[in-house]
C-alpha positions in Angstrom: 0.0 0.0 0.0 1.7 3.6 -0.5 -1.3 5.6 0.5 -5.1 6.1 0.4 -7.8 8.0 -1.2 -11.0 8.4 -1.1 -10.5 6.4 2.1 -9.4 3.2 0.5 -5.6 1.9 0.1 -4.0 2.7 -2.7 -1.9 -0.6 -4.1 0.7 -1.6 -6.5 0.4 -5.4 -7.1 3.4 -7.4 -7.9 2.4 -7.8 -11.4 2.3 -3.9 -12.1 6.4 -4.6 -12.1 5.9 -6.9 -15.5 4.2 -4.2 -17.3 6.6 -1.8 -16.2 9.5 -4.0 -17.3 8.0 -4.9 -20.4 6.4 -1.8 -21.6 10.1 0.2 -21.0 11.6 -2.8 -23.0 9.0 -1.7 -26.0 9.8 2.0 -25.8 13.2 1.8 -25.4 13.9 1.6 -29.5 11.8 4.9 -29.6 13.9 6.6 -27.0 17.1 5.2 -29.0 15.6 6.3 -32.5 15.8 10.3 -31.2 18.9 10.4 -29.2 21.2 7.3 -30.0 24.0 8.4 -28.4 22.1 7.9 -24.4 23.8 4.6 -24.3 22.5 3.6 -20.9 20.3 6.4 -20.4 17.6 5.1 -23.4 16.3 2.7 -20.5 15.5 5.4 -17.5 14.0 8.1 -20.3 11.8 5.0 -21.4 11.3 4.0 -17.6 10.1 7.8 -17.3 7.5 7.6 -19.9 6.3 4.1 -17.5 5.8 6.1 -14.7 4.2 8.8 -16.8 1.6 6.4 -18.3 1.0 5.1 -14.5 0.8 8.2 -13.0 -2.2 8.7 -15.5 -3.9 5.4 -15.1 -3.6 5.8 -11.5 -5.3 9.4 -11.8 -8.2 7.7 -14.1 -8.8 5.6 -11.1 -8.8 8.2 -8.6 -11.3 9.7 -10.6 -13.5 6.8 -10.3 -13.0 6.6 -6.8 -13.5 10.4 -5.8 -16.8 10.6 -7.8 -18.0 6.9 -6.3 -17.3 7.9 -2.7 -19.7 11.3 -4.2 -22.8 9.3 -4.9 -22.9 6.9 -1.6 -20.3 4.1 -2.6 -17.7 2.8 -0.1 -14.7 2.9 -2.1 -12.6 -0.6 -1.0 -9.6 -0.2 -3.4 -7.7 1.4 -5.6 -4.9 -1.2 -7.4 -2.1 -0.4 -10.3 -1.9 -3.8 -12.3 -0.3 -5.5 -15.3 -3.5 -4.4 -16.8 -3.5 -1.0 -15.9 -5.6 -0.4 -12.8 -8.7 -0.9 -11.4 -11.1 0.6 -8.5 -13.1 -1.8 -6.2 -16.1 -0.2 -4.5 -18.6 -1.9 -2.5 -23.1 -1.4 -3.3 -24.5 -0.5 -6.5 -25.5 2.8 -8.2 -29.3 3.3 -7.8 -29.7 5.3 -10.9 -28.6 5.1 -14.6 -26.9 8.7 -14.0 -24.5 7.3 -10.7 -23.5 4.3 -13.2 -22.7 6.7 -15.8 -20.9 9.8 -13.8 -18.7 6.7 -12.4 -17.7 5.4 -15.6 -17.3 8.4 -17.9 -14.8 10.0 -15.3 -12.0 7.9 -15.8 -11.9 8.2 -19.4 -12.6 12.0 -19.5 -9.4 12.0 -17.3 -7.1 10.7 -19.5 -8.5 12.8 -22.3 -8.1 15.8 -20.6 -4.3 14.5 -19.7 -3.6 14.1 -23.2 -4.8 17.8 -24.0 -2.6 18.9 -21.1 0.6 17.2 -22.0 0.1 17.5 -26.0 -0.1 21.4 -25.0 3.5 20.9 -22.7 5.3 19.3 -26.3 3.7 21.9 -28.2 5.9 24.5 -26.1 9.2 22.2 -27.4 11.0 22.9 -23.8 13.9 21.0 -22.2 15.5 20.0 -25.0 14.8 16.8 -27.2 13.9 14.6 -24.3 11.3 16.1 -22.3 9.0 16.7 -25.8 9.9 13.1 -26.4 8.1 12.2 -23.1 5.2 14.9 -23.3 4.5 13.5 -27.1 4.6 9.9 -25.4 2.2 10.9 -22.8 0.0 12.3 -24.6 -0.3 9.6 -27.0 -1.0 7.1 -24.5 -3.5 9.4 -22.4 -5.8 10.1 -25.9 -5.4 6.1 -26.2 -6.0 5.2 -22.6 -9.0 7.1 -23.1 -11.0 6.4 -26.0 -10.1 3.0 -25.7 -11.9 2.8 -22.4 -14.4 4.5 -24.3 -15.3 1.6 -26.3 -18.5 0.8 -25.8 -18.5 -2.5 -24.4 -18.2 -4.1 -20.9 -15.7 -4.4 -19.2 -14.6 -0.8 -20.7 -15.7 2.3 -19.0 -17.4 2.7 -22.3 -19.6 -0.9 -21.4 -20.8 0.7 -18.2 -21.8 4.1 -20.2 -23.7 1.6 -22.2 -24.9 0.3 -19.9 -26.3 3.0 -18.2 -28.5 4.4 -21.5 -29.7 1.1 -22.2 -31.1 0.9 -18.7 -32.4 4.5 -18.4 -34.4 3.9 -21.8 -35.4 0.7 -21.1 -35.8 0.5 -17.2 -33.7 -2.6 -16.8 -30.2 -2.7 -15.3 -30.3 -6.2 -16.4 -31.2 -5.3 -20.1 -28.1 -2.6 -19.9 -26.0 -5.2 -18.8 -26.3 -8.0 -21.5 -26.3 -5.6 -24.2 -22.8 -4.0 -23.3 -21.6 -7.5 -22.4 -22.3 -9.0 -25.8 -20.9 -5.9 -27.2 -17.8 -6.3 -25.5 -17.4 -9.9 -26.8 -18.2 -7.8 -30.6 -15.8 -5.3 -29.7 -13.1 -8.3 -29.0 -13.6 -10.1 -32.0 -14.1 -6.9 -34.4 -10.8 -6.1 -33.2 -9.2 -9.0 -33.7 -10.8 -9.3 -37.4 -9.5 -5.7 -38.3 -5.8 -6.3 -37.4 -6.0 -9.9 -39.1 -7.7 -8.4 -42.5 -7.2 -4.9 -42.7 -3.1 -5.7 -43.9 -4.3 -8.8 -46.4 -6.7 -5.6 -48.1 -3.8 -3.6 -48.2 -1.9 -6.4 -50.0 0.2 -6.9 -47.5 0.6 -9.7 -44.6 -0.2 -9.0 -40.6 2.0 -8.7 -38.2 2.6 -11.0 -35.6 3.9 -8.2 -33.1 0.1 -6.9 -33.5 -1.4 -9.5 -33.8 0.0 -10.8 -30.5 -1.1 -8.1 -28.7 -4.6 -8.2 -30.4 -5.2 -11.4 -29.4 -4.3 -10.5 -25.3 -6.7 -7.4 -25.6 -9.0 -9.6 -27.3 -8.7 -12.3 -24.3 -8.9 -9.9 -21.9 -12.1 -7.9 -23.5 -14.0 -11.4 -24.1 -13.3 -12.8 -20.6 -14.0 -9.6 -18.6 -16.9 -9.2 -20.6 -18.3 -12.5 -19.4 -17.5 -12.0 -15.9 -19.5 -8.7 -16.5 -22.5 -11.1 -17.6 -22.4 -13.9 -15.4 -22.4 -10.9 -12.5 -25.7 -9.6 -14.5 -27.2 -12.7 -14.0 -26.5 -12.7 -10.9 -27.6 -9.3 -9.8 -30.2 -10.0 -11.4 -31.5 -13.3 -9.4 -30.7 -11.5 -6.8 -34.0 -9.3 -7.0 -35.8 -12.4 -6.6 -34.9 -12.6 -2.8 -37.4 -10.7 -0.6 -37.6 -9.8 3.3 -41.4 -10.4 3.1 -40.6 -14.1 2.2 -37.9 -14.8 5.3 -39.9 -13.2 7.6 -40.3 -15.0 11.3 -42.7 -14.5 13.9 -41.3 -12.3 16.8 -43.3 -10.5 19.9 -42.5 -7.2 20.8 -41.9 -5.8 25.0 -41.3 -2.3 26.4 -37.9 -1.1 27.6 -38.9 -1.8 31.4 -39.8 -5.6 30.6 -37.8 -8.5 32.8 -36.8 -11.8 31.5 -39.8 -13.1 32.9 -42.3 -10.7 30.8 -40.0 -11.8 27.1 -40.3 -15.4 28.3 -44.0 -15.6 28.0 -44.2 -12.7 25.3 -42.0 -15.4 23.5 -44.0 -18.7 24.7 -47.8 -16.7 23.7 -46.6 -15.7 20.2 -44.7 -19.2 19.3 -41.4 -16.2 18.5 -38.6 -17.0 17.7 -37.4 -13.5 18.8 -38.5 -10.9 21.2 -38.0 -7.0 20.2 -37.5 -4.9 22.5 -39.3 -1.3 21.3 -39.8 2.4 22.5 -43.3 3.4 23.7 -43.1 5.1 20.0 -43.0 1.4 18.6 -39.5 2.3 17.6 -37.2 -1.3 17.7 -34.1 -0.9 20.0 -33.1 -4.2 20.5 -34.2 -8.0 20.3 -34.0 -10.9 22.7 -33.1 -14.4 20.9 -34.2 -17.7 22.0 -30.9 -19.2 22.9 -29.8 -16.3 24.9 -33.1 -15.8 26.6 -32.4 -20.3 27.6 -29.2 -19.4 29.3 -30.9 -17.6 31.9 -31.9 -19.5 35.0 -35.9 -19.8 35.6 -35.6 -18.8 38.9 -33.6 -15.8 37.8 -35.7 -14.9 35.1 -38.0 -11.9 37.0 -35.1 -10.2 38.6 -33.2 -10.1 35.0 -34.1 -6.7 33.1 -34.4 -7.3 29.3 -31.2 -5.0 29.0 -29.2 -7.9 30.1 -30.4 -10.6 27.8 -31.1 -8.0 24.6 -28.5 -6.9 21.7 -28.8 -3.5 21.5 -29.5 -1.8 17.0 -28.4 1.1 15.9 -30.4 3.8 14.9 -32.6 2.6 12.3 -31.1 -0.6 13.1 -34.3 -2.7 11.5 -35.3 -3.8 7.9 -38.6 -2.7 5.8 -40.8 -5.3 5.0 -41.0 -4.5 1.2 -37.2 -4.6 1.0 -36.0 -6.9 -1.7 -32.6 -7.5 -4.2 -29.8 -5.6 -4.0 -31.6 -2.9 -1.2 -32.5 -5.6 1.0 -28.4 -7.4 0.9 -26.5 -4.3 1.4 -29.3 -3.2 4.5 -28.9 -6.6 5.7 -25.2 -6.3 5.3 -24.7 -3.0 7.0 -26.6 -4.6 10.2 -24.9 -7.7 10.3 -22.2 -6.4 12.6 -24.9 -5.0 14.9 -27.3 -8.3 15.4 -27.6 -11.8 14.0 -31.2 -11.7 14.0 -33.1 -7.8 12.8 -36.4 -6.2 13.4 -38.6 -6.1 10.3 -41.1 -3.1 10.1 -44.1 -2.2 8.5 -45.7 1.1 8.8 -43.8 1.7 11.9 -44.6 -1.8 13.5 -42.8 -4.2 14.2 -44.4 -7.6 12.2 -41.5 -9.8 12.7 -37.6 -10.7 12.6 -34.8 -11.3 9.7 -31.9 -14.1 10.2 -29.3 -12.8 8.5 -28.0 -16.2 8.1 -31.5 -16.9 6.2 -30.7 -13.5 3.9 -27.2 -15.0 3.0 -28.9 -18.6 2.4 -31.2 -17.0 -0.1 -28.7 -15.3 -1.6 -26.6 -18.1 -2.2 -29.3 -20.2 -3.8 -30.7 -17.3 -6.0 -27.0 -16.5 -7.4 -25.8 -18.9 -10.4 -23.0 -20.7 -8.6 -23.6 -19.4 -5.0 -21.3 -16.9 -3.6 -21.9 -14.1 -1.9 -22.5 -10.6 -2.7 -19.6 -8.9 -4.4 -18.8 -5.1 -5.0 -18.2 -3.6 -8.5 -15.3 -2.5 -10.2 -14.2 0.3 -12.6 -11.3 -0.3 -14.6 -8.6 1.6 -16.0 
């Protein structure tokens, strides 16, 4: 970690050090072609235009990460790759506009990078070198940029896709298959342009770009089917509903003993006793195993305070909650309580396991698993 924003870590993995190695290894010839006489020195000015082209991808992340934390997200991580980068940040935008404002950032970034340094070589200062690496940078930034651009997941461009095709049709999940499959079009379109384009010319491809078409291509078509297969799974999620886990509970008053949740429990058949404000206002719940470990004889001199596990403000779950509303209120409790107070119109009608709310989750995702966080990349 070498620092944090938008109150997450800020990593370089191990594998950042391959593209850095690799990619000053492919510029190196360019540095050599301006100034052949650097000897030595053609390795640090290419390792300079690596940190230069990091430095920017890191910023295109940052971006991401500053306008997620904006709109409600908990920003997890932000990581420099042999990919480039990526930001991890936990929930899901509620609107087509978050999704979009997310994605579009990143890319805008780099673009407006590329305008900056294009304008620094423009001015020709520090000699031949320095224009070198402006010219360099700002190549790769305008690249960078409208590549992410492309309009298909897992590109920037996919999620900006994404977005319109859920704000004019009203489905997220609708959004997400169509800038999935184009992703997997975008990936094989690009492949088919660097094979063909050189046999219409008359010519013969080139392995070098071919090479690297076909890893862009790999890595387009496989993150564009993680990008479905978490569609699909979003979408069964939606399916899962507190109304349908709901179990009976009983409700006491602050004051209450033991004694007065034991037969609140025993009348209703509960399986948990909430404990609420004379407003009807939840506070804390009683469950049946803890409520067992007290002594019968015990149980009247016990206040409920000693037996109960206290909730947070608004520590309790709507009974119309459902999908991905229902897992990240469910998972924002679970620290709190095991078992939460589900309300309706101000009552209290009941409680939520959080271990059943996982259990459906895991049977309504293809493949099980649990909830996972989104990602923009870079």
């Amino acid at each position: 970690m070498i620092g944090r924003v938008a109150g997450a870590p800020v990593i370089i993995t191990p594998s950042w050090a391959i593209a850095a190695v690799l990619l000053t290894v492919l510029f190196a010839p360019t540095v050599e072609a301006y100034q052949p006489d650097l000897g030595g020195g053609i390795y640090v000015v290419a390792f300079a235009f690596v940190v230069l082209l990091f430095g920017s991808v890191m910023l295109h992340e940052v971006a991401h990460a500053v306008v997620a934390r904006k709109l409600g997200h908990r920003v997890t991580e932000l990581a420099l790759t042999v990919w480039g980068g990526h930001t991890a940040y936990t929930g899901t935008s509620a609107r087509p506009r978050d999704s979009f404002l997310v994605a579009v950032v990143g890319p805008l970034t780099n673009l407006l990078l590329a305008a900056g340094f294009w304008l620094l070589f423009d001015a020709r200062i520090g000699g031949e070198i320095v224009p070198l690496l402006f010219y360099a940078a700002a190549f790769s930034n305008a690249f960078v940029g409208f590549f992410n651009l492309l309009p298909g997941l897992p590109l920037d461009g996919g999620q900006v896709l994404e977005s319109a095709v859920w704000a004019a049709t009203g489905s997220r999940y609708r959004g997400a298959v169509a800038a999935a499959w184009t992703g997997r079009a975008v990936a094989v379109g690009l492949l088919v342009v660097v094979l063909l384009l050189p046999l219409a010319r008359g010519g013969l491809p080139d392995w070098y770009t071919v090479l690297w078409a076909v890893l862009i291509g790999t890595f387009l078509w496989s993150g564009a089917g993680a990008s479905l297969r978490a569609a699909r799974r979003r979408e069964a999620v939606t399916r899962v509903e507190a109304r349908a886990l709901v179990r009976p509970a009983s409700v006491v008053p602050t004051d209450a003993s033991a004694a007065d949740v034991a037969r609140a429990a025993a009348a209703a058949g509960a399986w948990a006793v909430v404990v609420v404000e004379p407003s009807g206002r939840p506070v804390a719940v009683v469950e049946a195993p803890t409520l067992a470990s007290v002594p019968p004889e015990r149980l009247a001199a016990t206040p409920v305070a000693a037996v109960a596990v206290g909730l947070p403000g608004g520590g309790w779950v709507e009974l119309g909650a459902r999908g991905e509303d229902l897992v990240d209120r469910v998972a924002a409790l679970a620290r709190a309580a095991a078992v939460l107070p589900v309300v309706d119109a101000g009552r209290v009608v009941g409680v939520l396991l959080v271990n059943d709310v996982v259990q459906a989750v895991q049977r309504a995702r293809p493949g099980g698993g649990p909830p996972q966080g989104r990602s923009g990349r870079g």
